[in-house]
HTML snippet that shows the backbone in 3Dmol.js (N, CA, C, O; Angstrom):
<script src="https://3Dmol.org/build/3Dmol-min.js"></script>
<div id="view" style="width:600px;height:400px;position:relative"></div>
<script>
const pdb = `
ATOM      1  N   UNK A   1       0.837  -1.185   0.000  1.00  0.00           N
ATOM      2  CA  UNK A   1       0.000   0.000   0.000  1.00  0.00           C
ATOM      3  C   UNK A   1       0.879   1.245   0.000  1.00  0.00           C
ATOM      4  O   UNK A   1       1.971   1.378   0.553  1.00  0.00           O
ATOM      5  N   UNK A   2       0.303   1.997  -0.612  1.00  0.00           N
ATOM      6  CA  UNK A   2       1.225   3.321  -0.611  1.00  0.00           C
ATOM      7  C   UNK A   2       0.510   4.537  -1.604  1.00  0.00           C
ATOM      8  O   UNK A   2      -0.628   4.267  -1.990  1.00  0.00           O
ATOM      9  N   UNK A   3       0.896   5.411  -1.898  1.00  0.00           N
ATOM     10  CA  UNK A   3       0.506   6.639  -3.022  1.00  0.00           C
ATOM     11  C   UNK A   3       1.486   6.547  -4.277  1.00  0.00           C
ATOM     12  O   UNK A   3       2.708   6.399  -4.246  1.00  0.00           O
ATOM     13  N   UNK A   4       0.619   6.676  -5.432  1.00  0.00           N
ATOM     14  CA  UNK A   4       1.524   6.813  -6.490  1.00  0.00           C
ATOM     15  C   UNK A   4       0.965   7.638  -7.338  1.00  0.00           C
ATOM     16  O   UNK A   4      -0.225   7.413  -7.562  1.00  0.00           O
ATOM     17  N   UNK A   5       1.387   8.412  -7.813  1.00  0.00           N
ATOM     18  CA  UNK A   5       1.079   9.884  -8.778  1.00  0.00           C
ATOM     19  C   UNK A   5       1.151  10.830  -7.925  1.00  0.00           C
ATOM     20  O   UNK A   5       0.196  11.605  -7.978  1.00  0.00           O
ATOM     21  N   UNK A   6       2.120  11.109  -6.970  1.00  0.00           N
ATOM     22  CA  UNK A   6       2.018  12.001  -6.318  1.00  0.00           C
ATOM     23  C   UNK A   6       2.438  13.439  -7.211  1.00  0.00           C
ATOM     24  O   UNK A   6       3.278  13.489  -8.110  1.00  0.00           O
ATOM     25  N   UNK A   7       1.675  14.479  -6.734  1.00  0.00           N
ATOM     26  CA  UNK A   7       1.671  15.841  -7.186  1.00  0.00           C
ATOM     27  C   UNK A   7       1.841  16.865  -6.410  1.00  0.00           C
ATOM     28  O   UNK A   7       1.945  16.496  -5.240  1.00  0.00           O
ATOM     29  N   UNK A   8       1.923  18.093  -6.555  1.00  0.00           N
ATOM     30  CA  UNK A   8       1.751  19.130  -5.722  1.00  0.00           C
ATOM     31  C   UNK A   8       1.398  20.101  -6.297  1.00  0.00           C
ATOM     32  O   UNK A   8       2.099  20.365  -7.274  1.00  0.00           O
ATOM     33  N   UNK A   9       0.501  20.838  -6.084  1.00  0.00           N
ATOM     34  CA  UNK A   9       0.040  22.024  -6.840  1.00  0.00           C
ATOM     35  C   UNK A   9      -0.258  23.124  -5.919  1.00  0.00           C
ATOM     36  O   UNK A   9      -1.210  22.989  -5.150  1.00  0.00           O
ATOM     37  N   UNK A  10       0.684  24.566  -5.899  1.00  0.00           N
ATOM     38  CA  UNK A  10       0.040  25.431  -4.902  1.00  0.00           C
ATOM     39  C   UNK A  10      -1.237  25.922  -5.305  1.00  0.00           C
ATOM     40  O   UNK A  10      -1.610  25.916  -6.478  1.00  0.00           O
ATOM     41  N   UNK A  11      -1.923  26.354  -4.328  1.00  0.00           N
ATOM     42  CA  UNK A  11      -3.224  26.845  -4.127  1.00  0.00           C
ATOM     43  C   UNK A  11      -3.205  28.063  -3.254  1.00  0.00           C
ATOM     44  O   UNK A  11      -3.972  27.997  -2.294  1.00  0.00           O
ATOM     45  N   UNK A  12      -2.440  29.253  -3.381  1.00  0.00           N
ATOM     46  CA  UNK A  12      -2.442  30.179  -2.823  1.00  0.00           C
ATOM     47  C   UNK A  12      -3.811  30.903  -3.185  1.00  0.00           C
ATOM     48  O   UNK A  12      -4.425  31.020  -4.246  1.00  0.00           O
ATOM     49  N   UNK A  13      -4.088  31.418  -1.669  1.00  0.00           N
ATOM     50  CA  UNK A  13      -4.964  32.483  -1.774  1.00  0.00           C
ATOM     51  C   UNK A  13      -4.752  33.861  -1.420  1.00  0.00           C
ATOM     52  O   UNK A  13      -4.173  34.134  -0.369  1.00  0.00           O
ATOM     53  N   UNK A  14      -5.249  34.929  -2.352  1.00  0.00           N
ATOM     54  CA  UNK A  14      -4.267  35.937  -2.752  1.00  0.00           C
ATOM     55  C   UNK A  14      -5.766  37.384  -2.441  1.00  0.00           C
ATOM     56  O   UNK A  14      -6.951  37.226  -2.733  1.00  0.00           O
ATOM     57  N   UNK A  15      -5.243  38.446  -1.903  1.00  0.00           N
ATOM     58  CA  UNK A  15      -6.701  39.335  -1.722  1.00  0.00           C
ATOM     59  C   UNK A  15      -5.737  40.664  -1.675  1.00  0.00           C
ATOM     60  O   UNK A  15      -4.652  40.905  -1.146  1.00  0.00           O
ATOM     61  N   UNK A  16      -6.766  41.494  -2.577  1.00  0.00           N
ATOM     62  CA  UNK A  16      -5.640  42.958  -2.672  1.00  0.00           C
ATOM     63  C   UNK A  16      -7.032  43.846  -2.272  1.00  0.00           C
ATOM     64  O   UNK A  16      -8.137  43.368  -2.528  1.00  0.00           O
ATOM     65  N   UNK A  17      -6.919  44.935  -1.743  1.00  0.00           N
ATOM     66  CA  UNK A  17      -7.337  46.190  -1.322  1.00  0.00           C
ATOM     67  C   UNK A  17      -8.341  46.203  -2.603  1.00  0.00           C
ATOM     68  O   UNK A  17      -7.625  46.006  -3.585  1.00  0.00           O
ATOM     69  N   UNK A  18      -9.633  46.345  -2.991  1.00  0.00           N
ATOM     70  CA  UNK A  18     -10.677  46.809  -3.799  1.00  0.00           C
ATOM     71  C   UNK A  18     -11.492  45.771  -4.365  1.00  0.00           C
ATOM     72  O   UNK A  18     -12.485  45.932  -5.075  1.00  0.00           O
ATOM     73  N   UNK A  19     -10.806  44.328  -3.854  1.00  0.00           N
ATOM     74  CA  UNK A  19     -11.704  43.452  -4.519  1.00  0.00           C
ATOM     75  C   UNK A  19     -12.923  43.509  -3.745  1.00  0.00           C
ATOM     76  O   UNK A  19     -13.175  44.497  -3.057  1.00  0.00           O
ATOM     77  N   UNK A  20     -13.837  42.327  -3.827  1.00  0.00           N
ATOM     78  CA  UNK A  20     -15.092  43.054  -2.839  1.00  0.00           C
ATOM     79  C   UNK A  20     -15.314  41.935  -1.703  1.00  0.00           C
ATOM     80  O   UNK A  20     -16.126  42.151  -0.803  1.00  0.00           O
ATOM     81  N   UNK A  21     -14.707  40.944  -1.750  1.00  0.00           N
ATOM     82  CA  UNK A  21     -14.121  40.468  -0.425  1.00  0.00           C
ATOM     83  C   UNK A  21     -12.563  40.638   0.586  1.00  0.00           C
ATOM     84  O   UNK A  21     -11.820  39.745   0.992  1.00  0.00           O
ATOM     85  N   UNK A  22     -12.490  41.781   0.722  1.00  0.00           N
ATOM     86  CA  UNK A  22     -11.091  42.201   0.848  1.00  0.00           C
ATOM     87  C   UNK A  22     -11.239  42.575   2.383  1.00  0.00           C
ATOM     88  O   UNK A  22     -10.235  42.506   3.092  1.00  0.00           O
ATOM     89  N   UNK A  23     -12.487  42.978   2.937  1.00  0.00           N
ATOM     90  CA  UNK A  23     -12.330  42.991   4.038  1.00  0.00           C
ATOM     91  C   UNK A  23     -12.776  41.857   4.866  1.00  0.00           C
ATOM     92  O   UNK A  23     -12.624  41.895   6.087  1.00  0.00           O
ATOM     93  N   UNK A  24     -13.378  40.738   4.207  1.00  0.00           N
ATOM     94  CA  UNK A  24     -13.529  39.804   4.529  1.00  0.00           C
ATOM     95  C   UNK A  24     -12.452  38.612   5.157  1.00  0.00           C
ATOM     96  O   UNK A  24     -12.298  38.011   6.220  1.00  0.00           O
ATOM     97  N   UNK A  25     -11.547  38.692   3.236  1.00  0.00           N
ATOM     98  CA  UNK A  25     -10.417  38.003   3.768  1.00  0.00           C
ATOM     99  C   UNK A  25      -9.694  38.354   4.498  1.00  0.00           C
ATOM    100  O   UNK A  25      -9.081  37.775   5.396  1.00  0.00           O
ATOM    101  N   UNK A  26      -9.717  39.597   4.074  1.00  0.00           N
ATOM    102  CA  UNK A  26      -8.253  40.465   4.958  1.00  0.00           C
ATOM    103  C   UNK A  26      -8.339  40.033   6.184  1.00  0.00           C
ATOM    104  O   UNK A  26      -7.255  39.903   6.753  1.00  0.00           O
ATOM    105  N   UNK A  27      -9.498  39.706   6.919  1.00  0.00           N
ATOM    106  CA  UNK A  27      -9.287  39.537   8.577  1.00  0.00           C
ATOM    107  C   UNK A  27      -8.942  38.099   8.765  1.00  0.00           C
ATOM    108  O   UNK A  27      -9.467  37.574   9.747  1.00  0.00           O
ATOM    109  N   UNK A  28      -8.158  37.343   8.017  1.00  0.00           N
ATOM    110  CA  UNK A  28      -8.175  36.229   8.439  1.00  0.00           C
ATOM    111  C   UNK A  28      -7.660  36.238   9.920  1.00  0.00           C
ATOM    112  O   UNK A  28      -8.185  35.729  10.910  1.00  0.00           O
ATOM    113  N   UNK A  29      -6.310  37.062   9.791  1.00  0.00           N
ATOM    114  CA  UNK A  29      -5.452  36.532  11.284  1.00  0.00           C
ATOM    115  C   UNK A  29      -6.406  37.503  12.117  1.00  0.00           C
ATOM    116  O   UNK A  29      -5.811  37.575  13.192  1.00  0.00           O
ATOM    117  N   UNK A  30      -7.410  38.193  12.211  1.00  0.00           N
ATOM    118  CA  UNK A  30      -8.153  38.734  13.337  1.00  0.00           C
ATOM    119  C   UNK A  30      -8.901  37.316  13.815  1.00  0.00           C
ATOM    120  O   UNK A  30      -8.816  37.044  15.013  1.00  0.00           O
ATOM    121  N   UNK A  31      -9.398  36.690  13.217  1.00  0.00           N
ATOM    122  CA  UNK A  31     -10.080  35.459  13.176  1.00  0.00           C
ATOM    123  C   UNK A  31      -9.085  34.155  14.068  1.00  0.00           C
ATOM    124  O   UNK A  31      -9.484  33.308  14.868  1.00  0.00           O
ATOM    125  N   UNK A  32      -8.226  34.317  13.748  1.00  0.00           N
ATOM    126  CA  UNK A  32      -7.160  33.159  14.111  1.00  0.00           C
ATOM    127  C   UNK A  32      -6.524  33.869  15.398  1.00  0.00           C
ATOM    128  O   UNK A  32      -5.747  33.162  16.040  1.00  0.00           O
ATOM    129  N   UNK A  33      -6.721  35.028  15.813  1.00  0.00           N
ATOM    130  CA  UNK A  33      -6.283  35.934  17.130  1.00  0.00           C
ATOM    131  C   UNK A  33      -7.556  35.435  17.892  1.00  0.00           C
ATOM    132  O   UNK A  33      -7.283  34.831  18.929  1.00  0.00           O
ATOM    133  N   UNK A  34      -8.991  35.565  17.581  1.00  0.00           N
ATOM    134  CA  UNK A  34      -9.291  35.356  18.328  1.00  0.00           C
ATOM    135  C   UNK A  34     -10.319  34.382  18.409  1.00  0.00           C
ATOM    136  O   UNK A  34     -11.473  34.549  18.804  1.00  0.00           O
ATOM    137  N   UNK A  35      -9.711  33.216  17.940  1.00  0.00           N
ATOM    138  CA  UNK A  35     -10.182  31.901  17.958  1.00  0.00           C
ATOM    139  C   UNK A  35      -9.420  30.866  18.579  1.00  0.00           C
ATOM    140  O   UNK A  35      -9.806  29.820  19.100  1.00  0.00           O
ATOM    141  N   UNK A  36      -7.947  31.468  18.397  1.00  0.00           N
ATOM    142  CA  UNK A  36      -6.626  30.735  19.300  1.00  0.00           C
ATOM    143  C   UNK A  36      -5.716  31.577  19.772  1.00  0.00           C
ATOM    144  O   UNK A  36      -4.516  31.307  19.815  1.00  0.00           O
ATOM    145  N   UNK A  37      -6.294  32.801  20.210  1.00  0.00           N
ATOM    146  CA  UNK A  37      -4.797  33.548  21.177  1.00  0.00           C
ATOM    147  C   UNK A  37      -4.897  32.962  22.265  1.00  0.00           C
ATOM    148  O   UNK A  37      -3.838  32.578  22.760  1.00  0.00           O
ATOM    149  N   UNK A  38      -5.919  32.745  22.862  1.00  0.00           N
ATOM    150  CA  UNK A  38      -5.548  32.174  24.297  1.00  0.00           C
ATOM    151  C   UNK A  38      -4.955  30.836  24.518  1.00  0.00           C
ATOM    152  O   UNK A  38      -4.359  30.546  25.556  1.00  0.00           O
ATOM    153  N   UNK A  39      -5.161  29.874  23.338  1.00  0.00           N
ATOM    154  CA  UNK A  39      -4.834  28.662  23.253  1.00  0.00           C
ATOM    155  C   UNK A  39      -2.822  28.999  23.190  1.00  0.00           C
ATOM    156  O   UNK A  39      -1.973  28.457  23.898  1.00  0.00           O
ATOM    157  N   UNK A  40      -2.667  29.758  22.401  1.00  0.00           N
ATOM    158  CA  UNK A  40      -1.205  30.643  22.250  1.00  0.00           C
ATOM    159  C   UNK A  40      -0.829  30.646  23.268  1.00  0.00           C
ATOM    160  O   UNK A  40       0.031  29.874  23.690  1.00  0.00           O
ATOM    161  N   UNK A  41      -1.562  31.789  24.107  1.00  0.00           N
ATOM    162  CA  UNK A  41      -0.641  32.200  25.296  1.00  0.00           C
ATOM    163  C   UNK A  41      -0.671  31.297  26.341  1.00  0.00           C
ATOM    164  O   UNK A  41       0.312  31.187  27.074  1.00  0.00           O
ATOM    165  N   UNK A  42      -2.137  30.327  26.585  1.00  0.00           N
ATOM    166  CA  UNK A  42      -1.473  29.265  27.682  1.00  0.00           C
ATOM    167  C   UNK A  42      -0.695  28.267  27.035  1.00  0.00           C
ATOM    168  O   UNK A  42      -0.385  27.341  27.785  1.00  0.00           O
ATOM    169  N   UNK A  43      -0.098  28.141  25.322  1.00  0.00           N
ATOM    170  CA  UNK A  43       0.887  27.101  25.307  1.00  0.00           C
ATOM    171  C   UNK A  43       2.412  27.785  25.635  1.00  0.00           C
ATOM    172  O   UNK A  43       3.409  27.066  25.702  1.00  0.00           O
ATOM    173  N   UNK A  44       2.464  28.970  25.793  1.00  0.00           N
ATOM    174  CA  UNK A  44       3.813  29.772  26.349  1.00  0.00           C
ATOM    175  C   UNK A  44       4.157  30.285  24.810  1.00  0.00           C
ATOM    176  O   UNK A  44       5.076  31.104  24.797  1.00  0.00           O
ATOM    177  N   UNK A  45       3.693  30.020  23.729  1.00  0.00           N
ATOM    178  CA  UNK A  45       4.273  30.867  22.459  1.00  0.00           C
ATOM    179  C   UNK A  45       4.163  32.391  22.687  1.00  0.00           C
ATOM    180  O   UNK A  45       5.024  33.066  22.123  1.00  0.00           O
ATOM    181  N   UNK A  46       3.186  33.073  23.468  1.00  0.00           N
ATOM    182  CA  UNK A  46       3.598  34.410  23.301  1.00  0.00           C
ATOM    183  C   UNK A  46       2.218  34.380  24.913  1.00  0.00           C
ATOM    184  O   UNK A  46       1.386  33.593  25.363  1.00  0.00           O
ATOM    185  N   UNK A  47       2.770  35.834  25.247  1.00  0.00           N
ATOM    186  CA  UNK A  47       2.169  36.413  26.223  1.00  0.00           C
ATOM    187  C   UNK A  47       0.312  37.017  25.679  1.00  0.00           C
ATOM    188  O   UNK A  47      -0.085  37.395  24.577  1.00  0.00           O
ATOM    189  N   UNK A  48      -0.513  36.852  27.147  1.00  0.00           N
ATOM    190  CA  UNK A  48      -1.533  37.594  26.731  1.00  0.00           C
ATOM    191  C   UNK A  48      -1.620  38.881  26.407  1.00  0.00           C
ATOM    192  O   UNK A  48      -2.537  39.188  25.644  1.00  0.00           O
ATOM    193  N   UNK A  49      -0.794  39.838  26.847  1.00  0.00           N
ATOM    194  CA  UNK A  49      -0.612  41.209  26.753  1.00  0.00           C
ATOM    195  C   UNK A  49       0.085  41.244  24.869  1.00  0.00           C
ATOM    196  O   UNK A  49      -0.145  41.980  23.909  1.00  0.00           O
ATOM    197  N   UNK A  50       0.846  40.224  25.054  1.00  0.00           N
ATOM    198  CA  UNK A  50       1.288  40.138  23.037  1.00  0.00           C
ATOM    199  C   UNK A  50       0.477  40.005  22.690  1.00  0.00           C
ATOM    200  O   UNK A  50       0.221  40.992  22.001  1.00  0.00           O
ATOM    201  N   UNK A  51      -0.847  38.852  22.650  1.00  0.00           N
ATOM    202  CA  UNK A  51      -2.011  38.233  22.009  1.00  0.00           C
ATOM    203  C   UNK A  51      -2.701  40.029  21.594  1.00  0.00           C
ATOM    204  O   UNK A  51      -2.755  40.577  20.493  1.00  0.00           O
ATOM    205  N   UNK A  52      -3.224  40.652  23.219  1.00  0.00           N
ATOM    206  CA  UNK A  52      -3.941  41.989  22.684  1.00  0.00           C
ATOM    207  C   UNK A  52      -3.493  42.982  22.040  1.00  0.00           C
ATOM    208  O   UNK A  52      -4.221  43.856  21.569  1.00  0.00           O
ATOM    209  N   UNK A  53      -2.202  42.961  21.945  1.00  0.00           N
ATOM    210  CA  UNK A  53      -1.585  44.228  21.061  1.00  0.00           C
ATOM    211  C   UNK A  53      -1.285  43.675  19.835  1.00  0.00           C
ATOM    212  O   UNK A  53      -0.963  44.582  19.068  1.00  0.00           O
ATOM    213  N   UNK A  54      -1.236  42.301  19.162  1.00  0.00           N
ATOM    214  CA  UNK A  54      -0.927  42.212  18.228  1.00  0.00           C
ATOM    215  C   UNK A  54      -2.555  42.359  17.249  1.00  0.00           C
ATOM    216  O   UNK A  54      -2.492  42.704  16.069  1.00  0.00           O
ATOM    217  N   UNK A  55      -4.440  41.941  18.162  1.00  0.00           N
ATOM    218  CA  UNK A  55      -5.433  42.346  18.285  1.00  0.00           C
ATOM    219  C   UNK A  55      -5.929  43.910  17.839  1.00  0.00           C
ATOM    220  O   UNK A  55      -6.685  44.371  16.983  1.00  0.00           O
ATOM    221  N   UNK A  56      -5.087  44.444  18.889  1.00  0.00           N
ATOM    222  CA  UNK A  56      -4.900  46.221  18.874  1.00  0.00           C
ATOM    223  C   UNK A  56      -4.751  46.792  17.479  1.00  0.00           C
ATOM    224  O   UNK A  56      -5.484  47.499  16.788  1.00  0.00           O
ATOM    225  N   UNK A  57      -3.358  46.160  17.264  1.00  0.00           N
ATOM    226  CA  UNK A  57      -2.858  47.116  15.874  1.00  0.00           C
ATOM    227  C   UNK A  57      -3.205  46.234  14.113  1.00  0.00           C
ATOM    228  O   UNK A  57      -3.243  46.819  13.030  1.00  0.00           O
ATOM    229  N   UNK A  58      -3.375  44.993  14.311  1.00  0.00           N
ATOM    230  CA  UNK A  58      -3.840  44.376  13.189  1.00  0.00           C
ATOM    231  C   UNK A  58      -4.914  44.681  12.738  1.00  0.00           C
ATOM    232  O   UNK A  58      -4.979  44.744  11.510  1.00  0.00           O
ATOM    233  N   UNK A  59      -6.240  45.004  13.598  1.00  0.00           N
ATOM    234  CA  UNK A  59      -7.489  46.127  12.675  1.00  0.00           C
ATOM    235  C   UNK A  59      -6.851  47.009  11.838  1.00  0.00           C
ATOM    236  O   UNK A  59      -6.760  46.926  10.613  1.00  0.00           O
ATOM    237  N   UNK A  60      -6.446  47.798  12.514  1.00  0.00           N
ATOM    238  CA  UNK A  60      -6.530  49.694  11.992  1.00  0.00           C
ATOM    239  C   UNK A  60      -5.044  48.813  11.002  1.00  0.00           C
ATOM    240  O   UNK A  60      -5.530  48.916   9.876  1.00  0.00           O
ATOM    241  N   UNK A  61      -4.445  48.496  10.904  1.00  0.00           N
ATOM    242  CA  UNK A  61      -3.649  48.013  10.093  1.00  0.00           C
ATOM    243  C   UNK A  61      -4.198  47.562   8.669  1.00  0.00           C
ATOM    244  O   UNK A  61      -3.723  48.011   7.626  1.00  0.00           O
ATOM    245  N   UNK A  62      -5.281  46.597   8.711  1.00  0.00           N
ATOM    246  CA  UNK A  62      -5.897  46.083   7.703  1.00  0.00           C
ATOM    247  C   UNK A  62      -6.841  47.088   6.998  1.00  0.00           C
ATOM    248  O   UNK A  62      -7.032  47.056   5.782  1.00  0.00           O
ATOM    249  N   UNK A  63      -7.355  47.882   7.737  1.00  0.00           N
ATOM    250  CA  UNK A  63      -8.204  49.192   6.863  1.00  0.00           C
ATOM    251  C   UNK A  63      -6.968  49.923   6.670  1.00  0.00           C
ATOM    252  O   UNK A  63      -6.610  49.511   5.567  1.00  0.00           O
ATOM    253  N   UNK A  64      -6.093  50.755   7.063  1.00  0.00           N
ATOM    254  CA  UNK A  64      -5.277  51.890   6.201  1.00  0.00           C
ATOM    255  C   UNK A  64      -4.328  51.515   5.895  1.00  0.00           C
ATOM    256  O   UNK A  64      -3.650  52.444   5.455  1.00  0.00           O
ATOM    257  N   UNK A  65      -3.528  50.050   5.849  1.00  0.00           N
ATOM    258  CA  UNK A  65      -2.195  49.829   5.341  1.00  0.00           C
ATOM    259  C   UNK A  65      -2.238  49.132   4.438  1.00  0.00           C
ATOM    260  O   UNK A  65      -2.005  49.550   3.303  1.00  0.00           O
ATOM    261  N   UNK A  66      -2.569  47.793   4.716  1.00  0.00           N
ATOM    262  CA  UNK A  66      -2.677  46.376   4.146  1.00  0.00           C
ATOM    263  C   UNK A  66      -3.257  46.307   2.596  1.00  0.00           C
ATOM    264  O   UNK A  66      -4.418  46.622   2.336  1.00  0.00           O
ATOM    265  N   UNK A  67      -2.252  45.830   1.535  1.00  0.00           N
ATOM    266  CA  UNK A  67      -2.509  46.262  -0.046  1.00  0.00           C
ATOM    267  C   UNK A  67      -3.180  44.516  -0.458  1.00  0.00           C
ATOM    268  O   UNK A  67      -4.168  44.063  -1.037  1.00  0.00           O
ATOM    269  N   UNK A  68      -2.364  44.152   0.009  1.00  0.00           N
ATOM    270  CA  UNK A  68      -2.286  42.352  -0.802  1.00  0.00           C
ATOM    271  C   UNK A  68      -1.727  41.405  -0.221  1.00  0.00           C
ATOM    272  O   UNK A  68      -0.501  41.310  -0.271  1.00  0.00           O
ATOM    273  N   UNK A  69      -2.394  40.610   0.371  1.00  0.00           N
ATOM    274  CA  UNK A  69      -2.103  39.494   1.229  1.00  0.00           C
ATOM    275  C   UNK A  69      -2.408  38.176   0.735  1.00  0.00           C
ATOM    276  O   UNK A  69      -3.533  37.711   0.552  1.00  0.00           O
ATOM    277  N   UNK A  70      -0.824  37.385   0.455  1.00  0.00           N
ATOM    278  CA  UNK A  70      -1.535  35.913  -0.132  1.00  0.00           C
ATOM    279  C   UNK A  70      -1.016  34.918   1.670  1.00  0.00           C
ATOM    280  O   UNK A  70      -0.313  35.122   2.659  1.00  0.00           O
ATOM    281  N   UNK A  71      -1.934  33.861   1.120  1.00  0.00           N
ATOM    282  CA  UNK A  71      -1.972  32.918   2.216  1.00  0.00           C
ATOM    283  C   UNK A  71      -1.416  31.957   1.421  1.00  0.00           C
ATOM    284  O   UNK A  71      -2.132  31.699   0.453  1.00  0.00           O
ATOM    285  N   UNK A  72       0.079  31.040   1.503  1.00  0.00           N
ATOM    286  CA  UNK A  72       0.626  30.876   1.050  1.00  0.00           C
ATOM    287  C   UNK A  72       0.004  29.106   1.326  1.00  0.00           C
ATOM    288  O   UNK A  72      -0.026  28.564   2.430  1.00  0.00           O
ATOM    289  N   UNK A  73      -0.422  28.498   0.071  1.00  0.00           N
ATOM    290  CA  UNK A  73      -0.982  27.253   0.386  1.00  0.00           C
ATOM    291  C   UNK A  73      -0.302  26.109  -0.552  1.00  0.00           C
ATOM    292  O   UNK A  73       0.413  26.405  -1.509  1.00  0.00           O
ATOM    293  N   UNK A  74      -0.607  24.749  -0.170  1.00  0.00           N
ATOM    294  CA  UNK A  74      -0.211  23.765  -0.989  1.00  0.00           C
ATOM    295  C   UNK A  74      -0.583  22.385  -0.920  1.00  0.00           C
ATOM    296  O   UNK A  74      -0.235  21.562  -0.074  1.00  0.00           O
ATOM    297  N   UNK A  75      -1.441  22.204  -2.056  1.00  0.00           N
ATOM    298  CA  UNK A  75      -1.883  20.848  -1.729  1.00  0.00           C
ATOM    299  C   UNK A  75      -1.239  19.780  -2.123  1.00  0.00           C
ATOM    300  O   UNK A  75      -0.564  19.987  -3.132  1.00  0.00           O
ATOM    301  N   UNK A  76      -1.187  18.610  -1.669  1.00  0.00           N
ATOM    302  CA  UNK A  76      -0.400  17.346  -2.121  1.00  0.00           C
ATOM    303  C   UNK A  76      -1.247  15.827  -2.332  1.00  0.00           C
ATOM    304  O   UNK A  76      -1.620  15.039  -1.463  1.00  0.00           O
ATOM    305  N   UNK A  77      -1.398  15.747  -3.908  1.00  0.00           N
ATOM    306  CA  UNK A  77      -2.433  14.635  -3.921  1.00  0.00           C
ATOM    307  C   UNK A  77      -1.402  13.456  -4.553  1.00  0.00           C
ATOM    308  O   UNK A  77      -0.224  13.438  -4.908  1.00  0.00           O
ATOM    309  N   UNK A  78      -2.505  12.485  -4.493  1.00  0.00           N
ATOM    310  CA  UNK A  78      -1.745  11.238  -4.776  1.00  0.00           C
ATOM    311  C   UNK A  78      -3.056  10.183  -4.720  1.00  0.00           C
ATOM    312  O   UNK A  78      -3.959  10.339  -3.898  1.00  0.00           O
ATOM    313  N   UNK A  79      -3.045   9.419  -5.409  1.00  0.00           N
ATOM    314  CA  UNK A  79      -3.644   7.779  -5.653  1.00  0.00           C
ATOM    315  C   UNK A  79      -2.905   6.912  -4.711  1.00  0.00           C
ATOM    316  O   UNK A  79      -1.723   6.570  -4.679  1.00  0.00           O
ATOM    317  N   UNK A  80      -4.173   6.582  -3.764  1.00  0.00           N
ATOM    318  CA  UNK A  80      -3.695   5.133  -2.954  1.00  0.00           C
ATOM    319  C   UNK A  80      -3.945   3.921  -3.677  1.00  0.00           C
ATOM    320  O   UNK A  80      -4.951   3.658  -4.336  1.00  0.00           O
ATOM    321  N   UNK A  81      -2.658   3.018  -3.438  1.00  0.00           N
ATOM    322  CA  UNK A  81      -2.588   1.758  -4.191  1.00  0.00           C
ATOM    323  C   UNK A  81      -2.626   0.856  -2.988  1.00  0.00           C
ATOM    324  O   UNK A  81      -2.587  -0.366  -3.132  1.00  0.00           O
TER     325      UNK A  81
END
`;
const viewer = $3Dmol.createViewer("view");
viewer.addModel(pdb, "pdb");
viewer.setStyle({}, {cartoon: {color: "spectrum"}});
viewer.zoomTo();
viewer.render();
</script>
């Protein structure tokens, strides 16, 4: 048993300032702040006081800075034999 035809094909997902889900995507890591910062800070990767300031400034970041953000992806298929 094993995989054979293995492939890889990236699948980046890519969002620039005017498309019309841009503020949608754009919040991914607001989403991932606060769906797992606390899971973060009680595994010791970063402090709660880091968790809220990184919270703090990633909004107002994503409305007046943020142009184009890809989420850098990659899938890996293959046929099990």
């Amino acid at each position: 048993m094993g995989l054979v035809d293995v492939r890889s094909q990236a699948q980046d997902e890519v969002v620039e300032r005017g498309n019309p889900d841009f503020d949608e995507r754009g919040a991914l890591w607001l989403e991932v702040i606060d769906n797992i910062g606390e899971q973060l800070s009680a595994a010791g990767f970063c402090t709660k006081v880091q968790i809220e300031e990184a919270r703090a400034s990633y909004d107002p970041w994503i409305k007046q800075v943020l142009v184009k953000q890809t989420l850098s992806m990659k899938a890996v298929m293959g046929i099990a034999r």
